[in-house]
PAROGU-550538 format. One record per residue (C-alpha): y, z, x; residue number from 1. Coordinates in nm, 4 decimals. Example, Ala and Ser with C-alpha at 12.3 -4.5 7.8 and 13.67 -1.06 7.14 Angstrom:
BEGIN
@north = -0.4500 | up = 0.7800 | east = 1.2300 | num = 1 $
@north = -0.1060 | up = 0.7140 | east = 1.3670 | num = 2 $
# end
This chain:
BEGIN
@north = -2.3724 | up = 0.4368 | east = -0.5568 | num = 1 $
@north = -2.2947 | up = 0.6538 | east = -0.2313 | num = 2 $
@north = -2.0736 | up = 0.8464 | east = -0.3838 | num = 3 $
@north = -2.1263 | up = 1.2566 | east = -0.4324 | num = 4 $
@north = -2.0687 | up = 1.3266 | east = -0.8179 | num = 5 $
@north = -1.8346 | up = 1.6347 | east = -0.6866 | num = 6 $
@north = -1.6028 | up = 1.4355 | east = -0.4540 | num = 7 $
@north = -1.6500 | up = 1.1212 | east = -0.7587 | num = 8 $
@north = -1.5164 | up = 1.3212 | east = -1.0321 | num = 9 $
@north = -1.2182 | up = 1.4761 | east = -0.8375 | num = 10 $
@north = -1.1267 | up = 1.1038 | east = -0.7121 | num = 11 $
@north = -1.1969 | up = 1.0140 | east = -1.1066 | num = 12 $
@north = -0.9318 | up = 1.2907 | east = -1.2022 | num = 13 $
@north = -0.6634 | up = 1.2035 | east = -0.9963 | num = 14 $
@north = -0.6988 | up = 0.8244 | east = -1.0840 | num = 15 $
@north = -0.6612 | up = 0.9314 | east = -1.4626 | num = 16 $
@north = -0.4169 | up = 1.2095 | east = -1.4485 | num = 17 $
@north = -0.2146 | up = 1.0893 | east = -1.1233 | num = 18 $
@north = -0.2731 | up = 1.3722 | east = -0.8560 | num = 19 $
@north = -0.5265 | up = 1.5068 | east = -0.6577 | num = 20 $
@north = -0.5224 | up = 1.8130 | east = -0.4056 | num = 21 $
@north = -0.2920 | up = 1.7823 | east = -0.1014 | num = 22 $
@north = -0.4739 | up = 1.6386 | east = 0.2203 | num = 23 $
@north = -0.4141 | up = 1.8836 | east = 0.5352 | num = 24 $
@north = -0.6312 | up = 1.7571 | east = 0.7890 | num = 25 $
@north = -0.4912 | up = 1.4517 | east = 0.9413 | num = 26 $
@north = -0.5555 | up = 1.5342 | east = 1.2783 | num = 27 $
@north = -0.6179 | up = 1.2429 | east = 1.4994 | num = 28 $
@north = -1.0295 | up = 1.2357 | east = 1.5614 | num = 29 $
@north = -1.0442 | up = 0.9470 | east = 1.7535 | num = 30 $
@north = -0.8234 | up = 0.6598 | east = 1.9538 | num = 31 $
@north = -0.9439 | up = 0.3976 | east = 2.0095 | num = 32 $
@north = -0.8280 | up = 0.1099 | east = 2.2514 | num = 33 $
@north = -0.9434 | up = -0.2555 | east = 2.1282 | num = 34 $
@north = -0.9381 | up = -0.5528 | east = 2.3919 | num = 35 $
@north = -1.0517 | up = -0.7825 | east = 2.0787 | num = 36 $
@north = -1.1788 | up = -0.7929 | east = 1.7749 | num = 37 $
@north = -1.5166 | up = -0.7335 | east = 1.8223 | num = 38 $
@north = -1.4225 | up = -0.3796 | east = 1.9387 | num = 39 $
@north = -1.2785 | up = -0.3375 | east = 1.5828 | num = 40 $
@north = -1.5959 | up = -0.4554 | east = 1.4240 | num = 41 $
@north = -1.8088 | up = -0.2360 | east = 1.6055 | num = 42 $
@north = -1.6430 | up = 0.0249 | east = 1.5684 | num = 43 $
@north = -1.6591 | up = -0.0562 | east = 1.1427 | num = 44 $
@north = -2.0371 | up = -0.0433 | east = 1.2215 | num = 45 $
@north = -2.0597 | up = 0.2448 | east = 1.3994 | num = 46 $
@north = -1.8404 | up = 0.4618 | east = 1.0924 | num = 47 $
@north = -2.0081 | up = 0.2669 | east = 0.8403 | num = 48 $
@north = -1.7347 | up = 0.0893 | east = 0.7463 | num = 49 $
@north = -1.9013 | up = -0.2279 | east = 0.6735 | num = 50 $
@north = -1.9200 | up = -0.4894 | east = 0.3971 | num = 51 $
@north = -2.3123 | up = -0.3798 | east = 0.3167 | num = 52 $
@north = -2.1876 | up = -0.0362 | east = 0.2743 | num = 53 $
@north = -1.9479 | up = -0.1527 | east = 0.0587 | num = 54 $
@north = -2.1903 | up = -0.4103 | east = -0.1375 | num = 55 $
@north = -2.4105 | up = -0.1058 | east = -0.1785 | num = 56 $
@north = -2.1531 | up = 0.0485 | east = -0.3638 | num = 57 $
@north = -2.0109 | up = 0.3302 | east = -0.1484 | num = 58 $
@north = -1.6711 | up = 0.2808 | east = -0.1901 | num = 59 $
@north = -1.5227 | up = 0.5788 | east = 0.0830 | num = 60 $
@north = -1.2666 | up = 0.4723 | east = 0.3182 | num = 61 $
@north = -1.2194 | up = 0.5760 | east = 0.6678 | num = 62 $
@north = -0.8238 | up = 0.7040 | east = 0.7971 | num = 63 $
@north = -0.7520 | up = 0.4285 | east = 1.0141 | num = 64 $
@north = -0.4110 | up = 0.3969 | east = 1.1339 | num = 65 $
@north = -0.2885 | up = 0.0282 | east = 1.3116 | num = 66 $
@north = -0.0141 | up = 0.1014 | east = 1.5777 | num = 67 $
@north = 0.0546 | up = -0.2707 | east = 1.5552 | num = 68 $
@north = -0.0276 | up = -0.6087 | east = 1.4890 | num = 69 $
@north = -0.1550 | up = -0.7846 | east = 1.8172 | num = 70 $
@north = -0.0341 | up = -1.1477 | east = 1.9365 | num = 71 $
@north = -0.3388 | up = -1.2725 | east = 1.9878 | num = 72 $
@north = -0.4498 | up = -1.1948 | east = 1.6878 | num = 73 $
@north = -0.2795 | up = -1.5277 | east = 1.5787 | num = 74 $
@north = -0.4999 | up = -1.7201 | east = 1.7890 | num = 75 $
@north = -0.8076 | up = -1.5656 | east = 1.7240 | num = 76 $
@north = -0.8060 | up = -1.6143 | east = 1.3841 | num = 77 $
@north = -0.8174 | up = -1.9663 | east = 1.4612 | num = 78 $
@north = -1.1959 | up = -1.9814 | east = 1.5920 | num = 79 $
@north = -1.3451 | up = -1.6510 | east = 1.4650 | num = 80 $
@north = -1.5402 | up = -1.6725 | east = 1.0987 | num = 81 $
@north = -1.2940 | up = -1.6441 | east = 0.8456 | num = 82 $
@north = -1.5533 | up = -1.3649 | east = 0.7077 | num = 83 $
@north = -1.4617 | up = -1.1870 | east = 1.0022 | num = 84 $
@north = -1.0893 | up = -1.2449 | east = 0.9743 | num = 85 $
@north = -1.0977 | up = -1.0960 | east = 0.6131 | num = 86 $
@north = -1.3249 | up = -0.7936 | east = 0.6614 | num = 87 $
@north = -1.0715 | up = -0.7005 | east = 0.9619 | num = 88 $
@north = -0.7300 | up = -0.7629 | east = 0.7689 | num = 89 $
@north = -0.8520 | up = -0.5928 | east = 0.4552 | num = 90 $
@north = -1.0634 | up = -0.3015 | east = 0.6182 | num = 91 $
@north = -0.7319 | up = -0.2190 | east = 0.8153 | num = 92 $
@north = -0.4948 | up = -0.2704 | east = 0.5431 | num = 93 $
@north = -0.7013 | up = -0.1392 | east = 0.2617 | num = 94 $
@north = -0.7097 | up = 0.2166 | east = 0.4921 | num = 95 $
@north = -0.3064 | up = 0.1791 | east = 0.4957 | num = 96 $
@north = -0.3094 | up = 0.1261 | east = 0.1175 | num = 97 $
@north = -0.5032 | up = 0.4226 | east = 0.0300 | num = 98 $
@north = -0.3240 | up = 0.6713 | east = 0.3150 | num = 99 $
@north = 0.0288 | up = 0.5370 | east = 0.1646 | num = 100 $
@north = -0.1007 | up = 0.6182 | east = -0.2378 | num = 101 $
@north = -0.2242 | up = 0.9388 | east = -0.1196 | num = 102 $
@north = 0.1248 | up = 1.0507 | east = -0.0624 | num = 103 $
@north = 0.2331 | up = 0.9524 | east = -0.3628 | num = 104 $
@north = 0.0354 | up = 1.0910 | east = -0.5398 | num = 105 $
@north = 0.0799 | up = 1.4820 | east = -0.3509 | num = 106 $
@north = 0.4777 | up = 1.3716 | east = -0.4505 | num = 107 $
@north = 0.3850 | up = 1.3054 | east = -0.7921 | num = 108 $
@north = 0.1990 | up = 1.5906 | east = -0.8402 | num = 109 $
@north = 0.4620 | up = 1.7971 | east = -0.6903 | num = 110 $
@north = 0.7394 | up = 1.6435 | east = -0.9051 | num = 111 $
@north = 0.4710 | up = 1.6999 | east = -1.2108 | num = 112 $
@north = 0.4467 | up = 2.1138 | east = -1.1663 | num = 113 $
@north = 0.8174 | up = 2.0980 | east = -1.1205 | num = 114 $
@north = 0.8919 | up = 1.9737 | east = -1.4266 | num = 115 $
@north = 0.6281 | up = 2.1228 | east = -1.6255 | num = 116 $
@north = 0.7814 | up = 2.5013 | east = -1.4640 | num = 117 $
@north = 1.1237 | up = 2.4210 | east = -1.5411 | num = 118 $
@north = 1.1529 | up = 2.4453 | east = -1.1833 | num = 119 $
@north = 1.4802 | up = 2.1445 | east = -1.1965 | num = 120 $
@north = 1.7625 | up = 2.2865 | east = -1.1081 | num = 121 $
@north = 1.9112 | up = 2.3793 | east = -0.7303 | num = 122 $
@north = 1.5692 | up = 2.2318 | east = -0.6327 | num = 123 $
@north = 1.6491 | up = 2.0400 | east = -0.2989 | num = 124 $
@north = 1.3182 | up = 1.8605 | east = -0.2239 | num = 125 $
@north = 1.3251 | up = 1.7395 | east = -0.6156 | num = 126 $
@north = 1.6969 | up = 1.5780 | east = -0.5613 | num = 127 $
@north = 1.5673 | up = 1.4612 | east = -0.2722 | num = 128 $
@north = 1.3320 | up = 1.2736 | east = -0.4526 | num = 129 $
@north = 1.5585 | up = 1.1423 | east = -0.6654 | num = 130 $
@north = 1.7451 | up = 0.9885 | east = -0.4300 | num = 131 $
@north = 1.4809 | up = 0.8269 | east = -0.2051 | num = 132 $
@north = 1.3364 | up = 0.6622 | east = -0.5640 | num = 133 $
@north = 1.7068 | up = 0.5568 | east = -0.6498 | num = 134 $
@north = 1.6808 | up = 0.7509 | east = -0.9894 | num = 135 $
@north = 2.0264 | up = 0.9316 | east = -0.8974 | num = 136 $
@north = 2.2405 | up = 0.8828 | east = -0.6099 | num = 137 $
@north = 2.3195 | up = 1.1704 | east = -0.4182 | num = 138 $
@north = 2.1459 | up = 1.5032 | east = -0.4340 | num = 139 $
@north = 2.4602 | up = 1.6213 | east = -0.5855 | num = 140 $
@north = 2.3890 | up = 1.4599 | east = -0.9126 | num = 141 $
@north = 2.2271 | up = 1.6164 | east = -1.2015 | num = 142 $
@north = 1.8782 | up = 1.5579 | east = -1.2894 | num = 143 $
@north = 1.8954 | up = 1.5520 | east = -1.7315 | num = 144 $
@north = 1.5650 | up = 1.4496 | east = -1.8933 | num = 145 $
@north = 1.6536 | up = 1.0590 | east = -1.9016 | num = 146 $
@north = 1.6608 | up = 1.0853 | east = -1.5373 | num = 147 $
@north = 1.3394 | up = 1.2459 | east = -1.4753 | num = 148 $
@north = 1.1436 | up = 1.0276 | east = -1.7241 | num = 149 $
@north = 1.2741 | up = 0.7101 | east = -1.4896 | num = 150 $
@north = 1.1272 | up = 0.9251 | east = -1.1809 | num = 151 $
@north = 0.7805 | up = 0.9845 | east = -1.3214 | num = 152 $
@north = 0.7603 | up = 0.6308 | east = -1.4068 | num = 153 $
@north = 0.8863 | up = 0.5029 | east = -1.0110 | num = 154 $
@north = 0.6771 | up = 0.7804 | east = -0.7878 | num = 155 $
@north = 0.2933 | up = 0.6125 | east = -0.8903 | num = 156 $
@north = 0.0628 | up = 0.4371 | east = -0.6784 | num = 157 $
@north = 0.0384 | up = 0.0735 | east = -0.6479 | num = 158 $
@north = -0.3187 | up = -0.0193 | east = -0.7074 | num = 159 $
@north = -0.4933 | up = -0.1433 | east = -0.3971 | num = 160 $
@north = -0.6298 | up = -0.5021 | east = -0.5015 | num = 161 $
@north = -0.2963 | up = -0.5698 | east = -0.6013 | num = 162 $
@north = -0.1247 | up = -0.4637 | east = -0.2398 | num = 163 $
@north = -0.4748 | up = -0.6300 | east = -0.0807 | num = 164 $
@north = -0.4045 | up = -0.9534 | east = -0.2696 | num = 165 $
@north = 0.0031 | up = -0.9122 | east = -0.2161 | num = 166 $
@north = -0.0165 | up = -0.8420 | east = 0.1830 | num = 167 $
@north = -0.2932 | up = -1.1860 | east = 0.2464 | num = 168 $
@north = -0.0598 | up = -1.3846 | east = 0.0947 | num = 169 $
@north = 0.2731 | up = -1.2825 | east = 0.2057 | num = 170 $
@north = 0.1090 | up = -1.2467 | east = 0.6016 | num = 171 $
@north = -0.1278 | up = -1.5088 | east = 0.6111 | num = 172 $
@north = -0.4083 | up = -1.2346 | east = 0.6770 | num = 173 $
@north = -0.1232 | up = -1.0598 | east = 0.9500 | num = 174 $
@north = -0.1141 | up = -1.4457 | east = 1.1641 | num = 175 $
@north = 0.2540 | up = -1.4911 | east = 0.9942 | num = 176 $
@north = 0.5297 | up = -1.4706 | east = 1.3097 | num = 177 $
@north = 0.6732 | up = -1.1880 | east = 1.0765 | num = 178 $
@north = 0.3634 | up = -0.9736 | east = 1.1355 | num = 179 $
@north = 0.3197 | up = -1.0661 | east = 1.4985 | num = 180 $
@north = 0.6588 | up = -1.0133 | east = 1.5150 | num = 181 $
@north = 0.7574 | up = -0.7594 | east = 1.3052 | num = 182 $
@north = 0.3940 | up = -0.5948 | east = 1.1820 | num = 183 $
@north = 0.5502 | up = -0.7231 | east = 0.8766 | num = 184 $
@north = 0.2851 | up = -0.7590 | east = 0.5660 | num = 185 $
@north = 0.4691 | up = -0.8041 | east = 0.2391 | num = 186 $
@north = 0.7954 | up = -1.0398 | east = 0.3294 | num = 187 $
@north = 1.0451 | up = -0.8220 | east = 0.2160 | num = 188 $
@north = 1.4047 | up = -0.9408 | east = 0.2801 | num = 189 $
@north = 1.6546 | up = -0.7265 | east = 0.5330 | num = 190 $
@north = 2.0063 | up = -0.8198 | east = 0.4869 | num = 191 $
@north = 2.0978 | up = -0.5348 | east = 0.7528 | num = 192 $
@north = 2.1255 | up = -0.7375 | east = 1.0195 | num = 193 $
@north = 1.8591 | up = -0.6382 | east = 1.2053 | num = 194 $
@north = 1.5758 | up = -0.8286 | east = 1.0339 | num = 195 $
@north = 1.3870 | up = -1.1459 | east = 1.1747 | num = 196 $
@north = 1.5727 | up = -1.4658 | east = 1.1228 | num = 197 $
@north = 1.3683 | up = -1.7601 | east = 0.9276 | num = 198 $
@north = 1.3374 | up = -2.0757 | east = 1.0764 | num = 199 $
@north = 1.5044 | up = -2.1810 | east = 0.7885 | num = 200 $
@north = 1.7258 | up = -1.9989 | east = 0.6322 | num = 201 $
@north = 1.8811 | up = -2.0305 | east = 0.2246 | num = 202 $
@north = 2.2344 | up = -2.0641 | east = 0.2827 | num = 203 $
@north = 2.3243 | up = -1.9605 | east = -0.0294 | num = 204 $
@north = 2.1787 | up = -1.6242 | east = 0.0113 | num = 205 $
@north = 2.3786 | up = -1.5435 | east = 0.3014 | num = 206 $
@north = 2.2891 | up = -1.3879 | east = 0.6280 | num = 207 $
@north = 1.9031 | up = -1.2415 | east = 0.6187 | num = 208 $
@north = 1.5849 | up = -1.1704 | east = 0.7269 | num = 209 $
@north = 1.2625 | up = -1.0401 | east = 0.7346 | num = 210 $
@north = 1.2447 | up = -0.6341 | east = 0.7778 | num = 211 $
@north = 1.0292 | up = -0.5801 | east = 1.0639 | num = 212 $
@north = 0.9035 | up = -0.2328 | east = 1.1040 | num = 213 $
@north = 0.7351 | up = -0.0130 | east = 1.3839 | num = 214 $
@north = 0.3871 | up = -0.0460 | east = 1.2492 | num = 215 $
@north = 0.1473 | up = -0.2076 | east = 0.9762 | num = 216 $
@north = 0.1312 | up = 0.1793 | east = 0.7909 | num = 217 $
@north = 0.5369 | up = 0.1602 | east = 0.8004 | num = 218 $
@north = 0.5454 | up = -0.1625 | east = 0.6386 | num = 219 $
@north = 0.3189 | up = -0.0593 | east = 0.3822 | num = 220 $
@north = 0.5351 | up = 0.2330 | east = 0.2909 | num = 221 $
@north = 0.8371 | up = 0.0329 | east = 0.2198 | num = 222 $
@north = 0.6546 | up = -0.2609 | east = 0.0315 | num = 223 $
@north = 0.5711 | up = 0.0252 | east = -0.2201 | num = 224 $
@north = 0.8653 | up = 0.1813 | east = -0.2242 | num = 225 $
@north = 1.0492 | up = -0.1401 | east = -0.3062 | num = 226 $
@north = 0.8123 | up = -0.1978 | east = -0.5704 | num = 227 $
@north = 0.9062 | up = 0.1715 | east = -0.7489 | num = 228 $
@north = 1.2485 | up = 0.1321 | east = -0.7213 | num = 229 $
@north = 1.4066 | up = -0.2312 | east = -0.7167 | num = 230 $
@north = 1.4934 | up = -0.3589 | east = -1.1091 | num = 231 $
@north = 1.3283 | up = -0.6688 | east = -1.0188 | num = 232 $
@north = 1.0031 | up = -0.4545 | east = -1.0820 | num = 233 $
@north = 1.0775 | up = -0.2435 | east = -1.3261 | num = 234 $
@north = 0.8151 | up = -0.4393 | east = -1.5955 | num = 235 $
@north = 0.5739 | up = -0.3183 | east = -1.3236 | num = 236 $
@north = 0.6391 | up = 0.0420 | east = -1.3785 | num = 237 $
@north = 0.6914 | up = -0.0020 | east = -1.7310 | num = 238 $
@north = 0.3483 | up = -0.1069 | east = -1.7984 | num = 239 $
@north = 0.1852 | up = 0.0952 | east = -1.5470 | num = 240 $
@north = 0.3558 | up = 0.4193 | east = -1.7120 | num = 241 $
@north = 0.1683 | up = 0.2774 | east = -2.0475 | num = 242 $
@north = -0.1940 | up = 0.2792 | east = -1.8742 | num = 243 $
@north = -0.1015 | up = 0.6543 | east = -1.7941 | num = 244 $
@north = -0.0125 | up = 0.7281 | east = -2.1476 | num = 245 $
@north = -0.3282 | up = 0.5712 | east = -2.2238 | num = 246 $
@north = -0.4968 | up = 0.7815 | east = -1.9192 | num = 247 $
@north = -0.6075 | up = 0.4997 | east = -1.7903 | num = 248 $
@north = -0.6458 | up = 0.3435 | east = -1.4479 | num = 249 $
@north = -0.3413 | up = 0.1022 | east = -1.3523 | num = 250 $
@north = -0.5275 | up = -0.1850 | east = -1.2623 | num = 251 $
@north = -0.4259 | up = -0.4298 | east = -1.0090 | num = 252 $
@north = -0.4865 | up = -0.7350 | east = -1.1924 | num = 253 $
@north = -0.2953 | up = -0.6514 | east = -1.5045 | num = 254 $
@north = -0.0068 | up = -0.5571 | east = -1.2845 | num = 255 $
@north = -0.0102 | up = -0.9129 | east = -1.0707 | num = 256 $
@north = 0.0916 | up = -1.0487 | east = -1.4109 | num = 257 $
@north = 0.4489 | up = -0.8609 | east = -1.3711 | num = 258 $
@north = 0.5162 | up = -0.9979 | east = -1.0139 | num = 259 $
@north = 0.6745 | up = -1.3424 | east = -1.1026 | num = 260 $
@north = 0.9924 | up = -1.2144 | east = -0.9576 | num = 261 $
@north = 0.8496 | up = -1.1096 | east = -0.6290 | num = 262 $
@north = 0.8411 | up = -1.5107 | east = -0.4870 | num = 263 $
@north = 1.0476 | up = -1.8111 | east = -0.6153 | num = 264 $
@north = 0.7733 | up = -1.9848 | east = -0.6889 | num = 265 $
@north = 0.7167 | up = -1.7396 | east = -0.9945 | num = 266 $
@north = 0.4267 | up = -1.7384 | east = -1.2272 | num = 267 $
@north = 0.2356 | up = -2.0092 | east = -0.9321 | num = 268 $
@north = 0.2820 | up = -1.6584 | east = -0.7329 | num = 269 $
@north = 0.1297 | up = -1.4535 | east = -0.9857 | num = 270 $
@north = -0.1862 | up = -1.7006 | east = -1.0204 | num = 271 $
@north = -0.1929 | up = -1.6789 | east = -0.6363 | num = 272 $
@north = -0.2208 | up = -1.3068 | east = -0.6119 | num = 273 $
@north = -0.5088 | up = -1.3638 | east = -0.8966 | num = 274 $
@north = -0.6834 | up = -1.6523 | east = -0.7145 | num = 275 $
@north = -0.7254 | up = -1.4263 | east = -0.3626 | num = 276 $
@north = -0.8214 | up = -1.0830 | east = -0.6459 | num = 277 $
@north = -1.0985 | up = -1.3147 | east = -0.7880 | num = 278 $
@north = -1.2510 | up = -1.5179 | east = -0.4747 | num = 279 $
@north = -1.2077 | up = -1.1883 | east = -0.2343 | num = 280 $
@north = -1.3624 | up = -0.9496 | east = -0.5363 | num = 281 $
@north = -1.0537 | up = -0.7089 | east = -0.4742 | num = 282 $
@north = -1.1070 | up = -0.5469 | east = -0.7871 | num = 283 $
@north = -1.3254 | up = -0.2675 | east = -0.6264 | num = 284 $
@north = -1.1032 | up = -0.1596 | east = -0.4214 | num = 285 $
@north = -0.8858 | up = 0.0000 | east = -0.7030 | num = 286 $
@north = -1.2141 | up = 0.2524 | east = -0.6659 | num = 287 $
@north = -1.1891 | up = 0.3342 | east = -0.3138 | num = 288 $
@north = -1.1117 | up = 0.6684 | east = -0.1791 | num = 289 $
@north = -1.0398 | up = 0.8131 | east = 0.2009 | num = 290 $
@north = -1.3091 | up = 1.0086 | east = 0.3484 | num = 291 $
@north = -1.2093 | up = 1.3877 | east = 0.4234 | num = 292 $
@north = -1.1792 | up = 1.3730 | east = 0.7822 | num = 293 $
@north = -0.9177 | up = 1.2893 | east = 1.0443 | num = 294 $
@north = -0.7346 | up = 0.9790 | east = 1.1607 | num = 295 $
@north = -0.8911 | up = 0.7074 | east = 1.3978 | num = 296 $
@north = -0.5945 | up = 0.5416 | east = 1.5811 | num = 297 $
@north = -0.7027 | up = 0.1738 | east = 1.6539 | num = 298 $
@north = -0.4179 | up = 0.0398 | east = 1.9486 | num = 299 $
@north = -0.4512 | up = -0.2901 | east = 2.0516 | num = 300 $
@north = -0.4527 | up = -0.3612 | east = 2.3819 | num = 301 $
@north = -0.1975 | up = -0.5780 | east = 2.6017 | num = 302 $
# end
């Protein structure tokens, strides 16, 4: 399959136990200025990052950070084949997905030899935690074993066919005026003030938006960070903590099926997220793993 039985057994640990060895080397290897999108694509070709590679069955990622989404991609999307459009949006996003889980996972490992040493009290970076995954309130407040059962259950990946499937449909494959806009992927709402204004917005929900953030990688980050800590989710986590008590492999489509709060339109969202899983064959990509090398930055060009 492409894959090294070595580097395929430590990615099959960490998928069944929830950890895998810190990543140091994220030194930038490469930037790369694009003019258009056929600079992306040959630049997939020339790392291998390419949909035969991927039919062959090698399933290893590249680091490939997006400073932003470009204007024009809106209008080229338009004339290129939409077999292009796809292997672009999900070869960029998919990277995003799989950088994003990674640090989860070095948190939940890190939260995992804290608690299994006792190590609970007067530890700063573990309140810290807390807090940022809305398990306790301010660092100030005690961490009992209640609490700390709720944070194993929020800091877990979110698998990527499920993000894959979640991001095309809430972007429109990035051409949404949110992620021109914005380099907003998932829709979440900003009731800040600072988030972009709908064409039309629900009265009745008062005065929001759509968070826009500073890049793709940023909005990818918060998307799963809203899914391990708003209630509206918290089926989500429940049944992904039960595939870990099974040591098992949290599986995007079985986690789709908890969504039906994430749009209005409910359980039609749900068989949306399904429908774009089954046609794009997004399964896989709960497989995937990032090569051990340094970041290519991909920036867009005026």
């Amino acid at each position: 399959m492409g894959v090294p039985a070595k580097r395929y057994l430590g990615v099959a640990l960490a998928t069944v136990f929830g950890f895998q060895p810190a990543y140091s080397d994220t030194a930038i290897i490469r930037t790369v200025e694009s003019q258009n999108y056929d600079d992306v694509l040959r630049l997939f070709k020339k790392i291998g990052y390419t949909a035969e590679q991927w039919q062959a069955g090698i399933r290893e990622i590249p680091r490939i950070e997006l400073t932003h989404i470009p204007q024009r991609w809106q209008q080229v999307t338009q004339t290129i084949p939409i077999s292009d459009k796809k292997n672009i949006f999900f070869r960029l996003t998919g990277s995003g997905i799989l950088q994003s889980n990674e640090k989860i996972l070095n948190e939940r490992q890190r939260l995992q030899q804290a608690i299994s040493k006792n190590d609970i009290d007067d530890n700063e970076w573990l309140a810290a935690l807390a807090v940022k995954y809305k398990v306790i309130k301010q660092e100030t407040d005690k961490l009992d074993t209640k609490t700390l059962t709720e944070l194993k259950k929020r800091v877990d990946i979110v698998p990527p066919s499920l993000a894959l499937a979640q991001a095309a449909e809430e972007s429109g494959w990035g051409t949404s005026r949110f992620a021109i806009k914005g380099n907003s992927l998932f829709g979440q709402w900003d009731f800040s003030g600072n988030g972009i204004k709908p064409q039309q917005q629900r009265t009745e929900l008062g005065n929001y938006g759509i968070a826009a953030f500073e890049s793709p990688q940023a909005s990818i980050e918060a998307y799963m960070l809203n899914l391990n800590t708003h209630r509206a989710y918290q089926h989500m986590r429940q049944k992904r903590a039960v595939f870990r008590q099974q040591e098992k492999q949290p599986t995007g489509w079985d986690l789709a099926k908890t969504l039906d709060k994430y749009s209005e339109r409910g359980i039609d969202y749900v068989k949306s997220l399904h429908a774009i899983m089954r046609f794009n064959k997004l399964n896989d990509a709960d497989h995937a793993y990032l090569w051990d090398k340094g970041r290519i930055v991909i920036t867009p060009a005026p």
